[in-house]
C-alpha positions in Angstrom: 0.0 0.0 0.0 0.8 3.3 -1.4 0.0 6.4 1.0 0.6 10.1 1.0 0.7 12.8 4.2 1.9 16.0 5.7 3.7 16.4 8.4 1.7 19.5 9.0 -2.1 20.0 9.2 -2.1 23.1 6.8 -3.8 21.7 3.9 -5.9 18.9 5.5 -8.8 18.2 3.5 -7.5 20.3 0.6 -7.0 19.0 -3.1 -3.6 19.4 -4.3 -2.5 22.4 -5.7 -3.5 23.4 -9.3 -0.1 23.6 -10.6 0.8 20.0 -9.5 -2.3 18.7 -11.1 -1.8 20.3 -14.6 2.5 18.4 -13.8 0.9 15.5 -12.9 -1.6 15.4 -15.9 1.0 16.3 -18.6 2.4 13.4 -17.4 -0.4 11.0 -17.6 -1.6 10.7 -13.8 -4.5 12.2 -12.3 -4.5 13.5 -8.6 -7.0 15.9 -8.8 -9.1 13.8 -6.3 -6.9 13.3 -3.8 -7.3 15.4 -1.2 -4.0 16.3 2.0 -4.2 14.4 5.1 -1.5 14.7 8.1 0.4 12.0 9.2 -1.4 9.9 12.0 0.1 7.3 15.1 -1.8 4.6 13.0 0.4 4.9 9.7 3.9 3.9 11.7 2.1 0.4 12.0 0.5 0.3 8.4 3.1 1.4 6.5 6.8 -0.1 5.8 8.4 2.9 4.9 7.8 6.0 5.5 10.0 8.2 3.0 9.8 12.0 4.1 10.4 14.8 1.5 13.0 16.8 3.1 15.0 16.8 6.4 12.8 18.3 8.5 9.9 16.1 7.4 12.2 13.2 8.6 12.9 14.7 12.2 9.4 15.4 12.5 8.4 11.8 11.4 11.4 10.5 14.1 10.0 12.4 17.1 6.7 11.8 16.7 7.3 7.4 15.7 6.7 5.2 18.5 9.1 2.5 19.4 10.5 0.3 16.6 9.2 2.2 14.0 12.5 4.1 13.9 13.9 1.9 11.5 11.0 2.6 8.8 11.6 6.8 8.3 14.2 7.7 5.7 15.1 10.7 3.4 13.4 9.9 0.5 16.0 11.0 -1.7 18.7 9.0 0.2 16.8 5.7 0.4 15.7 5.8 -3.1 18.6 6.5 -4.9 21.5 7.1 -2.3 21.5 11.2 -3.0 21.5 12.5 0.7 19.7 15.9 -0.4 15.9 17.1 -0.1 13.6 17.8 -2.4 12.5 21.1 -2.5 9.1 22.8 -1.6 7.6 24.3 -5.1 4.6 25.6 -3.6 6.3 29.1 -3.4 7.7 29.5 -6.7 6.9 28.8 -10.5 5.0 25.8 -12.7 8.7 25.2 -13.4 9.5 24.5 -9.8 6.3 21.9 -10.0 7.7 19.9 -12.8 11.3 19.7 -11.5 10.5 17.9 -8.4 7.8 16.1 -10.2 10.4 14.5 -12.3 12.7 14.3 -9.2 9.8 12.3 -7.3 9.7 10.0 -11.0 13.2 9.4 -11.0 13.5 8.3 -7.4 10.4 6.5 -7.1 11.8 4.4 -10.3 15.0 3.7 -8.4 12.9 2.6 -5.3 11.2 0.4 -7.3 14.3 -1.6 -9.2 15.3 -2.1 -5.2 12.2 -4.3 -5.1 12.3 -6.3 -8.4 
């Protein structure tokens, strides 16, 4: 299973933002119905990895993971394709800032997924 979530509660119930739906649809996917949801006690059980965006994301995940689950949060960067860096915010800049991390996302998510063929 395949899940998505904030760290913070800022969007919750909140589609995603327009420019990442037109990325997303140039590229064949549509997430206009999905809609933000925080990251909850329950998904540290119901998830095997939890791969967060940036840094922070990853201490936040850490401090808030109950025991044993430490071993689950990573960088997503770093555990997809060993590239300790974060991927950036876009929400604050352009559409081009949208497709760069889209492809980022692509390119790591690919690499996660040869780890498991």
């Amino acid at each position: 299973m395949i899940g998505s979530a904030g760290t913070g509660a800022w969007h919750v119930g909140n589609p995603p933002d327009p420019r990442s739906i037109d990325i997303a649809r140039r590229f064949g996917v549509d997430i206009s119905h999905q809609r933000a949801r925080q990251v909850e006690a329950a998904d540290f059980n119901r998830y095997d990895l939890l791969l967060g965006m940036d840094r922070n994301n990853v201490q936040t995940l850490r401090q808030r993971a109950a025991g044993g689950t430490l071993g689950k949060i990573h960088l997503f960067l770093d555990y997809a394709n060993d590239r300790v860096i974060d991927i950036p915010d876009p929400y604050y800049g352009g559409e081009d800032g949208f497709a760069s991390v889209y492809q980022m996302i692509r390119e790591a998510s690919e690499a996660l997924l040869s780890k498991f063929d």
